[in-house]
NUGU-255187 format. One record per atom (N, C-alpha, C): residue in one letter; z, x, y. Coordinates in steps of 0.05 Angstrom, whole numbers, padded with zeros to 5 digits, always signed. Last residue first. Layout:
REM residues N
AZXY/...
REM end
This chain:
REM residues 321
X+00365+00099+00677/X+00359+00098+00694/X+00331+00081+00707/X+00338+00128+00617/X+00362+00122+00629/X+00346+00123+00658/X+00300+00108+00561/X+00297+00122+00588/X+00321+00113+00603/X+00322+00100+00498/X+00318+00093+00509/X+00314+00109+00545/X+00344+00126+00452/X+00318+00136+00467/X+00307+00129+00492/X+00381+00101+00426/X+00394+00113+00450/X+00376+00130+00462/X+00356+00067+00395/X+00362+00052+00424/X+00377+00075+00442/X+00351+00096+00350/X+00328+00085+00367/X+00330+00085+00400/X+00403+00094+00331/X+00392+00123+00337/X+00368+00118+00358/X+00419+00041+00319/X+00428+00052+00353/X+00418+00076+00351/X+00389+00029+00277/X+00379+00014+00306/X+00397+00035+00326/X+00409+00060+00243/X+00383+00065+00254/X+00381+00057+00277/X+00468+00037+00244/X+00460+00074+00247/X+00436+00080+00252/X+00453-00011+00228/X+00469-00006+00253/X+00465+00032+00260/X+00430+00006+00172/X+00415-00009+00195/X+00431-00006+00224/X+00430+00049+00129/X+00454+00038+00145/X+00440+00026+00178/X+00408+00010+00066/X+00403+00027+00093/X+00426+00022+00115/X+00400+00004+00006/X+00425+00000+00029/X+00425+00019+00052/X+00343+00033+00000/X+00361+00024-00015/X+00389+00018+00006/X+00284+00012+00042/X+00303+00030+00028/X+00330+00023+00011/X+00245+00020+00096/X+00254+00001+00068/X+00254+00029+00052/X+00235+00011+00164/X+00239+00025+00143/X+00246+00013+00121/X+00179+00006+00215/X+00190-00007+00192/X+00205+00017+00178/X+00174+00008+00281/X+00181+00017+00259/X+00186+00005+00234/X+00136+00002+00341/X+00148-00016+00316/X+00145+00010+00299/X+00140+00006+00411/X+00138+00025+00380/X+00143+00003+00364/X+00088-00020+00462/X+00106-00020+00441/X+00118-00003+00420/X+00042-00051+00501/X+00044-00012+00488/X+00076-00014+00481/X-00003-00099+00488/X+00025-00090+00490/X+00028-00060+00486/X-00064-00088+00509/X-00061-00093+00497/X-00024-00083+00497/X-00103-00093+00553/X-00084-00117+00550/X-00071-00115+00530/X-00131-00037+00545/X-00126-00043+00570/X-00099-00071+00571/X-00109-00009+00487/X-00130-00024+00502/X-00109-00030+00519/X-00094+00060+00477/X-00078+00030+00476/X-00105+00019+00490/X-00138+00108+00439/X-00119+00094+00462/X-00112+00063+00456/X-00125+00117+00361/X-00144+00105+00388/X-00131+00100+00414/X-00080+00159+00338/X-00098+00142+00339/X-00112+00141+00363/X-00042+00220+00314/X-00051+00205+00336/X-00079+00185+00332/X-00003+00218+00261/X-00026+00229+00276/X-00031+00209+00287/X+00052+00250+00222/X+00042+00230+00245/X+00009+00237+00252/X+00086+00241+00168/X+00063+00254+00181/X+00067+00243+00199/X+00137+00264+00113/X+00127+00245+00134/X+00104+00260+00150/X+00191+00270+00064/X+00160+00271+00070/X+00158+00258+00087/X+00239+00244+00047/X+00240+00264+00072/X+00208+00283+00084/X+00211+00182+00040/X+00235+00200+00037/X+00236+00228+00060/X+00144+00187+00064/X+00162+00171+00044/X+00187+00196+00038/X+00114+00165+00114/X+00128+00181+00109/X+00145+00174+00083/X+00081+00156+00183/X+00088+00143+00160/X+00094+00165+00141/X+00054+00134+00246/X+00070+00147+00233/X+00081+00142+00218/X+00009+00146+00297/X+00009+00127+00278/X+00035+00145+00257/X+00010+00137+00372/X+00022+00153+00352/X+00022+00135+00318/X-00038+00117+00413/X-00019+00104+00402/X-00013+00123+00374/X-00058+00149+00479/X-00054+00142+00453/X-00041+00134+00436/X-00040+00168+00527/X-00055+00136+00535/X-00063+00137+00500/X+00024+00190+00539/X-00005+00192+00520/X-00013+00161+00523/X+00069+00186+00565/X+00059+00204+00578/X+00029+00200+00561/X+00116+00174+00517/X+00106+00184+00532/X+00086+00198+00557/X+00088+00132+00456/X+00094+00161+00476/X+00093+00168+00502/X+00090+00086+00417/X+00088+00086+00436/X+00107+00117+00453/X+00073+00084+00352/X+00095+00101+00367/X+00076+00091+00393/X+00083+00046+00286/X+00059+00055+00311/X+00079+00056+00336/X+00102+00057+00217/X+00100+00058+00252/X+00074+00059+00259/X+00130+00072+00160/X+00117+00075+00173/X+00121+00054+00195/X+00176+00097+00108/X+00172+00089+00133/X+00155+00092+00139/X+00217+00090+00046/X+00188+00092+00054/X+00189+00078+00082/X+00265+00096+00015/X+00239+00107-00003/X+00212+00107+00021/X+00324+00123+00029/X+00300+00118+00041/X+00272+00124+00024/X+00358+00147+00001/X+00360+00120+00008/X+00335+00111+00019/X+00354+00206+00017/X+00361+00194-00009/X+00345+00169-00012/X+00359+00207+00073/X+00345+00208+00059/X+00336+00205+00026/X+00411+00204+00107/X+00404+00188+00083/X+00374+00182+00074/X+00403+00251+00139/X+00437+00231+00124/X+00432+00212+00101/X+00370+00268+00145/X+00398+00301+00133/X+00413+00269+00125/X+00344+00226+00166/X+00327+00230+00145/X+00352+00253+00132/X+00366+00223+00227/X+00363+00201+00201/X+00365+00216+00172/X+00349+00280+00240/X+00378+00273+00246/X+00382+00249+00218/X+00296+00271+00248/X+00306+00294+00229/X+00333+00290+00226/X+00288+00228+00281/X+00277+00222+00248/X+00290+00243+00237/X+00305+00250+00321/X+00319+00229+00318/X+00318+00221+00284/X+00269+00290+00337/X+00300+00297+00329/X+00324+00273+00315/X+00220+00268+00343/X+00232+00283+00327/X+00253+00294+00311/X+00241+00238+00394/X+00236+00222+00367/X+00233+00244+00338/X+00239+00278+00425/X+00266+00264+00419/X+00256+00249+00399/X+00189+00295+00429/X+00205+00313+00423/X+00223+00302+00406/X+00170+00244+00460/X+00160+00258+00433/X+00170+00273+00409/X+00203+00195+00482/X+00193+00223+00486/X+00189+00230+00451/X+00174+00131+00487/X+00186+00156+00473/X+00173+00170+00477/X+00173+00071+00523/X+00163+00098+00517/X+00190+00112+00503/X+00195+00004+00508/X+00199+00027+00525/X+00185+00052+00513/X+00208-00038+00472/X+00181-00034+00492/X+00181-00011+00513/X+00221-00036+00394/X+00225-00015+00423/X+00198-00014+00452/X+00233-00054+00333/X+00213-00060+00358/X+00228-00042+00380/X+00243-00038+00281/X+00251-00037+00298/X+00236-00037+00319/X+00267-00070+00211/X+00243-00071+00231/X+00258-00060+00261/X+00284-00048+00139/X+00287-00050+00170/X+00266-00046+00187/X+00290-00086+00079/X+00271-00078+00105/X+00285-00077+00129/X+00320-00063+00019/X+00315-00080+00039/X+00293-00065+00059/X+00325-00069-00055/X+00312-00067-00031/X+00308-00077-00007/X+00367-00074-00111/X+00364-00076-00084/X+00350-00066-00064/X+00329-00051-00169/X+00347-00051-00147/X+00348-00064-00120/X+00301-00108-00216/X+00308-00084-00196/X+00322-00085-00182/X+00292-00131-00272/X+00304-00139-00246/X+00305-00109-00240/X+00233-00112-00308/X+00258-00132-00301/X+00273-00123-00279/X+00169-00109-00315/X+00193-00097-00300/X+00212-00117-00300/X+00122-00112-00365/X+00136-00132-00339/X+00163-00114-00343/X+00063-00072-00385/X+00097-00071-00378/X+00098-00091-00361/X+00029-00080-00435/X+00029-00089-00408/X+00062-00086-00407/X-00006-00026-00477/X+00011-00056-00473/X+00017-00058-00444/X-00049-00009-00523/X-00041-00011-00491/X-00023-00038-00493/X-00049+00035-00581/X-00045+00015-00568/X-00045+00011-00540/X-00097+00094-00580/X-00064+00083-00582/X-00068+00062-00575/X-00146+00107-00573/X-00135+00120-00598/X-00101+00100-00610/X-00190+00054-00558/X-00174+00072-00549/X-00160+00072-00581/X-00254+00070-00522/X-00242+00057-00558/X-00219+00076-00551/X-00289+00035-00474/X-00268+00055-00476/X-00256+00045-00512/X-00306-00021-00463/X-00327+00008-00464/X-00309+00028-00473/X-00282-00087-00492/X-00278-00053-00473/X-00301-00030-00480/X-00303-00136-00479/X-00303-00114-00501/X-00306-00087-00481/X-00282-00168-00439/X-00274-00171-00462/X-00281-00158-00479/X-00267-00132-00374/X-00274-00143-00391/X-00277-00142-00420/X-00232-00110-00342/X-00223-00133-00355/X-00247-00147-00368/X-00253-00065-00322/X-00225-00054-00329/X-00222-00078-00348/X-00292-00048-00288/X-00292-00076-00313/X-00273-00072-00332/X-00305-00016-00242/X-00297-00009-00273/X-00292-00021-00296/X-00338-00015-00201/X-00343-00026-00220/X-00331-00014-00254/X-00294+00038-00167/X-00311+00017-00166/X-00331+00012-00195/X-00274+00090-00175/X-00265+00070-00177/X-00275+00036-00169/X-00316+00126-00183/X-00296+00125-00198/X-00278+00103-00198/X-00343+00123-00138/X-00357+00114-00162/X-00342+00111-00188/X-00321+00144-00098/X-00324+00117-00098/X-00327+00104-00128/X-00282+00209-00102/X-00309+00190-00106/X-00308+00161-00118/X-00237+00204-00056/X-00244+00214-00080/X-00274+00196-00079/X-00186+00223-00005/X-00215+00219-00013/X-00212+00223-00040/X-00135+00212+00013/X-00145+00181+00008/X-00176+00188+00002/X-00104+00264+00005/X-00113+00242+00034/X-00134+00225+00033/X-00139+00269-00053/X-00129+00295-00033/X-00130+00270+00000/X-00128+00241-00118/X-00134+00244-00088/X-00128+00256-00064/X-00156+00255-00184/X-00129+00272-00164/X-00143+00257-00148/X-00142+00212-00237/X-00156+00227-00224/X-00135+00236-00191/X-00134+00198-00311/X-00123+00199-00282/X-00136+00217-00268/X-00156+00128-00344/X-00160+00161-00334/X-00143+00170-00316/X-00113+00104-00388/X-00124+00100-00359/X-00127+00130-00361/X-00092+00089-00436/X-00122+00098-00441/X-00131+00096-00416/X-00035+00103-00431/X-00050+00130-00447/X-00088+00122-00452/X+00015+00102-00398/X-00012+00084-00402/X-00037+00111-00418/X+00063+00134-00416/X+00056+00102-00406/X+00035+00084-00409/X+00038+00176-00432/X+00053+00169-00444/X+00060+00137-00439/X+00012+00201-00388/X-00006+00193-00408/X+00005+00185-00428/X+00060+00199-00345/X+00036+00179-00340/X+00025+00170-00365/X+00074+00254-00375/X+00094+00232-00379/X+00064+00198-00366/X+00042+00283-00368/X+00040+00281-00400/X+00060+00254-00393/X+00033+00288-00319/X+00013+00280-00330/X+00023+00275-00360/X+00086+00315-00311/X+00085+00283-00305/X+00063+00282-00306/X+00083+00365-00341/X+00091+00345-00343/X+00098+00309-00338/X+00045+00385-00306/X+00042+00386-00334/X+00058+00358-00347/X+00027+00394-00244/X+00062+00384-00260/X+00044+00371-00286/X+00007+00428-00181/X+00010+00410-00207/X+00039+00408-00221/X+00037+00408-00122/X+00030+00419-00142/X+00022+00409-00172/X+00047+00377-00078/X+00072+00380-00103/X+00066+00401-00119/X+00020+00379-00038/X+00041+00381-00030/X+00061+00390-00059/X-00026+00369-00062/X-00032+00380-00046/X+00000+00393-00042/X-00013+00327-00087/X-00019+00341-00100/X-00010+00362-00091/X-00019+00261-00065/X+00000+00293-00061/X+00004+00318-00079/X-00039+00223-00114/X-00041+00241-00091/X-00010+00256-00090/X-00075+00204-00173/X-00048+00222-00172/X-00050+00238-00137/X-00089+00141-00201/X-00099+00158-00174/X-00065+00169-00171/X-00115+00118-00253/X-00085+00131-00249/X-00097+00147-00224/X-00149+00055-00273/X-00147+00080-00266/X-00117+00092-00253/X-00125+00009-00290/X-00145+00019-00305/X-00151+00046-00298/X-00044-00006-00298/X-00074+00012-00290/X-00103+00017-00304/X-00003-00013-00315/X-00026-00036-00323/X-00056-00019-00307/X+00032+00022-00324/X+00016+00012-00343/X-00002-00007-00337/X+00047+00035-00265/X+00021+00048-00277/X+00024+00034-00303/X+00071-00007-00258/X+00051-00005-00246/X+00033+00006-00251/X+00113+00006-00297/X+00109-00010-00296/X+00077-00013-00277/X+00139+00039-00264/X+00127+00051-00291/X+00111+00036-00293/X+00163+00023-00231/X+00152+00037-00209/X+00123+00046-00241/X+00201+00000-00246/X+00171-00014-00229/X+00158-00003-00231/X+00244+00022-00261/X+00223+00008-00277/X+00209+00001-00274/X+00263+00069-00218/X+00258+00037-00223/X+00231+00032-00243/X+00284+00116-00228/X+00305+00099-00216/X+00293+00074-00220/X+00246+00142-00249/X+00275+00143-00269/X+00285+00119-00265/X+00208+00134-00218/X+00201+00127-00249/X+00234+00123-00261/X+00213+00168-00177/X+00219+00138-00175/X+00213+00126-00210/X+00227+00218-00201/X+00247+00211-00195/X+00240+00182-00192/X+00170+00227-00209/X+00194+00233-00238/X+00209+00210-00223/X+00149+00221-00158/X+00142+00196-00181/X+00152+00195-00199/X+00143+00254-00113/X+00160+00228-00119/X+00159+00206-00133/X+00097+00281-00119/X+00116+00286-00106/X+00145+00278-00108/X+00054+00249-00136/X+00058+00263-00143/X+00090+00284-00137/X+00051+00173-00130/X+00061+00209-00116/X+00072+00223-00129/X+00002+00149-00159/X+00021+00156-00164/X+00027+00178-00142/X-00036+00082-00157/X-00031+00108-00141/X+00001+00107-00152/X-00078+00050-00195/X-00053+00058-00188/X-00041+00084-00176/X-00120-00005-00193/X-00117+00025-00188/X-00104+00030-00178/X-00153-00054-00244/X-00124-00044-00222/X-00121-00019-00222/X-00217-00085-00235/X-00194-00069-00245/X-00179-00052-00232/X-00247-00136-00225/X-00260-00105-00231/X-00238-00082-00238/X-00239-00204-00241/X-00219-00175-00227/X-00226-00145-00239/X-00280-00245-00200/X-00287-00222-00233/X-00259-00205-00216/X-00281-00306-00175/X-00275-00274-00179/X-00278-00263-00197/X-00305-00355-00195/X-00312-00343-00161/X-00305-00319-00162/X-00280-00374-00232/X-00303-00383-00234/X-00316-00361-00213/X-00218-00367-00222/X-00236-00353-00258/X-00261-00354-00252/X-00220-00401-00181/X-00214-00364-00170/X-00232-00350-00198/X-00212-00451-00198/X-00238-00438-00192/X-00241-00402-00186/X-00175-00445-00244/X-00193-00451-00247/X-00225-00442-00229/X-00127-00399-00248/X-00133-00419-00228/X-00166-00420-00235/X-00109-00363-00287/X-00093-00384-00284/X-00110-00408-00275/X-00136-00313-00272/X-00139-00316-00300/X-00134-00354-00302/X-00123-00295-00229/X-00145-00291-00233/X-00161-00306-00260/X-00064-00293-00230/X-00075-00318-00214/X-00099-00315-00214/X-00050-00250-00248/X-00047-00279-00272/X-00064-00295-00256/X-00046-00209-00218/X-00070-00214-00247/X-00072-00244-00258/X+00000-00221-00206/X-00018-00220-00180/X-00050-00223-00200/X+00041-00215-00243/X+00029-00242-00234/X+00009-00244-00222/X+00030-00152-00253/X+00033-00179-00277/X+00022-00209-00261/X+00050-00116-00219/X+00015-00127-00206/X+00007-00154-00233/X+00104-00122-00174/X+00089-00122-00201/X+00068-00130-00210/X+00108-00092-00109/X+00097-00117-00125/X+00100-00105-00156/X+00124-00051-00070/X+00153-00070-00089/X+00140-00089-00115/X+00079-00044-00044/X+00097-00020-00066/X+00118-00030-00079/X+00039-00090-00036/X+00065-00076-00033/X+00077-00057-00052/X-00029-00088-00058/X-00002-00096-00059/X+00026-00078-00039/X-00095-00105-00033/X-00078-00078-00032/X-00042-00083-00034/X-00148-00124-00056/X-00119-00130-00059/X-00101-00104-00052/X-00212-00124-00034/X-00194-00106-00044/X-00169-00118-00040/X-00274-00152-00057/X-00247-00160-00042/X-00229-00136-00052/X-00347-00146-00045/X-00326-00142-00054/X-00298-00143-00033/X-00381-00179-00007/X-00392-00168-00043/X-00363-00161-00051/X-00382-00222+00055/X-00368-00198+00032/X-00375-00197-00002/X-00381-00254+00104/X-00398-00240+00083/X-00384-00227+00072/X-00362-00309+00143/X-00362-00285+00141/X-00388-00276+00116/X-00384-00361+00153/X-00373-00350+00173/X-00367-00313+00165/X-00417-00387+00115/X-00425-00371+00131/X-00412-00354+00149/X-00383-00418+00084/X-00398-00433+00103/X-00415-00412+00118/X-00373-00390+00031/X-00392-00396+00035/X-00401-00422+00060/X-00333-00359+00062/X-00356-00342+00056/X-00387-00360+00052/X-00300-00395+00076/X-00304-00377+00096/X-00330-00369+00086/X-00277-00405+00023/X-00297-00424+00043/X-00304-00412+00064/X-00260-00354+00010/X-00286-00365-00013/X-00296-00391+00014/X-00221-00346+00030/X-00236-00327+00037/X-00266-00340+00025/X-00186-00393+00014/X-00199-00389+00049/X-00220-00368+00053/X-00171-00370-00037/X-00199-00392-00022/X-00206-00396-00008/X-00145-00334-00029/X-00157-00323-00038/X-00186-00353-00030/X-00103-00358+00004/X-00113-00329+00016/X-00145-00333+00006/X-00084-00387-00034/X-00091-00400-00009/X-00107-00380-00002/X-00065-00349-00076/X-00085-00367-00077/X-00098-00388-00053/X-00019-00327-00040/X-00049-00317-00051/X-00067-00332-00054/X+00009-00381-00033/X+00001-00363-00009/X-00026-00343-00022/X+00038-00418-00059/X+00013-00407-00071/X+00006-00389-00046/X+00108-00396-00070/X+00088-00404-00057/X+00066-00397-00058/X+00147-00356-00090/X+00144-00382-00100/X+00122-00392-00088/X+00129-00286-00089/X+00130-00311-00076/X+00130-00337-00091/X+00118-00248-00128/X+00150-00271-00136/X+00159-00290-00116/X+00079-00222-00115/X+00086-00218-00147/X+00114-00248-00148/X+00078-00209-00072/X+00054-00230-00073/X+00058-00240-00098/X+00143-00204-00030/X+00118-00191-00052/X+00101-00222-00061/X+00155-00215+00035/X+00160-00212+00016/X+00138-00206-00015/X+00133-00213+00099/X+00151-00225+00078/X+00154-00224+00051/X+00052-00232+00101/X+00083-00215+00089/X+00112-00230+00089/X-00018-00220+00080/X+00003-00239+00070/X+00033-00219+00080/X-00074-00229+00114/X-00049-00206+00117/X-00027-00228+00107/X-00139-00202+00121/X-00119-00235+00104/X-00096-00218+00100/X-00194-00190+00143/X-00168-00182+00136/X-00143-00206+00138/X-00256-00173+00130/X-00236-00197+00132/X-00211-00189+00136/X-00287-00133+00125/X-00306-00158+00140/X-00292-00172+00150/X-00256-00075+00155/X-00267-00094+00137/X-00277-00113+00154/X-00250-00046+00209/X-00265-00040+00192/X-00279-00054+00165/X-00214-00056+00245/X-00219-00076+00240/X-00248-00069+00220/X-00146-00020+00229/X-00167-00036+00247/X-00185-00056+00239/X-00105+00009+00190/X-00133-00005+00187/X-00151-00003+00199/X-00069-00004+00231/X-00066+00026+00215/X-00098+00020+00206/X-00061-00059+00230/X-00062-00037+00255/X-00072-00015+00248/X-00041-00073+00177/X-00063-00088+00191/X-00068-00067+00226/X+00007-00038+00170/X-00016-00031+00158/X-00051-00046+00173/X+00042-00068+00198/X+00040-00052+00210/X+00013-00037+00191/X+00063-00133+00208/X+00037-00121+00189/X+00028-00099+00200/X+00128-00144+00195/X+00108-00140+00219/X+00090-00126+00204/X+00173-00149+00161/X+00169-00174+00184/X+00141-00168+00198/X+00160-00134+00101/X+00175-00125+00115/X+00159-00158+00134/X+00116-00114+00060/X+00144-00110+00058/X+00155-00108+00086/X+00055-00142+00063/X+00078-00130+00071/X+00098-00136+00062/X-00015-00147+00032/X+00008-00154+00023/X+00040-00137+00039/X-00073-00159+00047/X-00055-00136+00045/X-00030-00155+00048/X-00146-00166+00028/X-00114-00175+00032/X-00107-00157+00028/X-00207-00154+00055/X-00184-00136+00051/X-00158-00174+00051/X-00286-00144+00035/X-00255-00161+00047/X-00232-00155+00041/X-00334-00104+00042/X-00311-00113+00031/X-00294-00132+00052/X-00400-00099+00036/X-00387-00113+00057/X-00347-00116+00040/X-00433-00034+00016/X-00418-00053+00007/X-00401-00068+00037/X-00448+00015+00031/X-00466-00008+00030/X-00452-00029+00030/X-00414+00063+00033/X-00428+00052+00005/X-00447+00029+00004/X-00391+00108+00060/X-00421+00104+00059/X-00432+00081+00040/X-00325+00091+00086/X-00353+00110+00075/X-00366+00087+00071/X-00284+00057+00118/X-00296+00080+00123/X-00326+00093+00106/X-00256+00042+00066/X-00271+00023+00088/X-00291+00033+00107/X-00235+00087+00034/X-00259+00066+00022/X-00270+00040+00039/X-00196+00107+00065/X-00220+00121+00059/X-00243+00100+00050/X-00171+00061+00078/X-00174+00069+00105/X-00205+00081+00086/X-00152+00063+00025/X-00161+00037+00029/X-00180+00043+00058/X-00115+00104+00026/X-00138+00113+00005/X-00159+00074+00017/X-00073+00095+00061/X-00094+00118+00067/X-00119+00116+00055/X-00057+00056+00035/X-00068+00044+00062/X-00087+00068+00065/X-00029+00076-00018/X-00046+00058-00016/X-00065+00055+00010/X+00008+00127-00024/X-00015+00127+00002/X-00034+00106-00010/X+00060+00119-00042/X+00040+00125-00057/X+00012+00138-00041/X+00097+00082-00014/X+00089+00110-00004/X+00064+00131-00018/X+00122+00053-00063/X+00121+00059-00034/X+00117+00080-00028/X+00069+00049-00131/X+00104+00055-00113/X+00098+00062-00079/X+00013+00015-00138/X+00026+00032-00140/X+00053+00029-00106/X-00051-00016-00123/X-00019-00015-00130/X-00014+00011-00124/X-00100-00054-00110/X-00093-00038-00101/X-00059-00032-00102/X-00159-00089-00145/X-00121-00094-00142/X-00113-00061-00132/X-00220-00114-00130/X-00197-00096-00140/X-00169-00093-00137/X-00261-00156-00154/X-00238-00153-00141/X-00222-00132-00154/X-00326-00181-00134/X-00320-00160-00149/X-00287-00161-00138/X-00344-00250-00144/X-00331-00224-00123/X-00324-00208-00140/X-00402-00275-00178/X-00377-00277-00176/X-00368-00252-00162/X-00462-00312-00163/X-00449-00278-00170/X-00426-00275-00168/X-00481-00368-00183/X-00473-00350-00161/X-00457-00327-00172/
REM end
């Protein structure tokens, strides 16, 4: 039997993993994929952001897939294998899409470790999104963040668009991992073909490389936490503007990465909204279904967030009266 093609989807918070995952569920390729996604935080706000475009969606959260004590992947990963072969689903390929906190070291190991996953998966190879925008600075502050791109078979550089080039953090990347290609993504497009079947792992490399490769494990990092904010009341539009611009003059610093789904106002549409540091977008999604809760959830995660200063910025949106 033909073993699953599997790709590992990394890189730092905010990188635009979900965007570039949205692009490759979306196009043309033929291919049936199955999606794990891995949260930082209490609420699978990416599994929304999504829909239901894959074959599968296996939503691990709570915490990284890299230092759960618990086989939870490997559970993931065979539920998907009996599922497939009783019929209930179909899929040629699985995409891993990590948390921006993970170190992709263990999440590899369990491909290697577990007897039948070695027999049932091929891991086709890890593709690391860098922000271009915010990648000197997260590189300084966390060893992870480096760490991610060494184990890359490919180097996906977005925000481009926004940062410009930088000579230098290509030379610094090709200094980390010096035999991953790197390629630009403009909002989660690039060609498929680049990152699919790249056999990143197998035993005689196609690529003769000039330098050594070595595998970075990250040691202890900084403190990261998650803030979740549920709200069943409408927002004005305006005022949530002012609320994120107000947040973001105080401790933007601190803030590596937020996203949402906004309940507005007055719009039978659900606001999708996500943002790393004082970068952020919104764009409007699909109407609310008829049963379906009309809610905001927010996640933020960040370095010592002043949580009592978010939650009451939220809560004083609330509609008086």
């Amino acid at each position: 039997m033909q073993p699953v093609a599997v790709t590992l989807l990394t890189g730092f918070l905010g990188a635009g993993k979900t965007t570039l995952l949205r692009h490759i569920l979306e196009a043309d390729h033929g291919q049936k994929i199955a999606v794990i996604e891995n949260e930082f935080g209490e609420v699978p706000i990416d599994n929304a952001i999504i829909g239901d475009r894959a074959t599968q969606i296996t939503t691990l959260s709570n915490g990284c897939i890299c230092c759960s004590r618990s086989n939870e992947l490997e559970d993931a990963l065979l539920d998907l294998l009996d599922k497939r072969d009783s019929g209930e689903i179909d899929f040629d390929r699985l995409v891993i899409e990590c948390t921006g906190m993970a170190d992709p070291g263990p999440i590899i190991q369990t491909f290697f470790a577990h007897e039948t996953l070695c027999e049932r998966y091929v891991l086709d190879g890890v593709l690391t999104l860098v922000d271009a925008a915010h990648a000197e600075q997260q590189m300084d502050q966390f060893t992870l963040a480096q760490s991610q791109i060494g184990y890359a078979d490919r180097i996906l550089l977005t925000k481009t668009d926004v940062a410009g080039e930088n000579d230098a953090l290509l030379a610094r990347l090709a200094r980390i991992n010096a035999r991953a290609p790197i390629y630009t993504v403009i909002h989660g497009d690039i060609d498929l073909s680049l990152l699919f079947n790249v056999q990143g792992f197998m035993l005689e490399e196609r690529i003769v490389e000039k330098t050594p490769r070595f595998r970075f494990i990250a040691p202890a990092q900084n403190e990261v936490e998650s803030i979740v904010v549920n709200l069943d009341y409408p927002l004005a539009l305006d005022a949530v503007s002012r609320t994120m611009e107000g947040l973001l003059l105080d401790f933007a610093d601190r803030l590596l990465r937020y996203k949402g789904m906004l309940f507005i106002e007055g719009e039978p549409r659900r606001l999708l909204f996500q943002g790393v540091q004082r970068l952020y977008s919104a764009d409007w999604d699909r109407e609310w279904a008829q049963d379906e809760p009309r809610q905001s959830t927010i996640v933020f995660i960040g370095l010592q967030l002043p949580e009592e200063q978010i939650r009451a910025a939220f809560a004083a949106l609330e509609p008086k009266g």
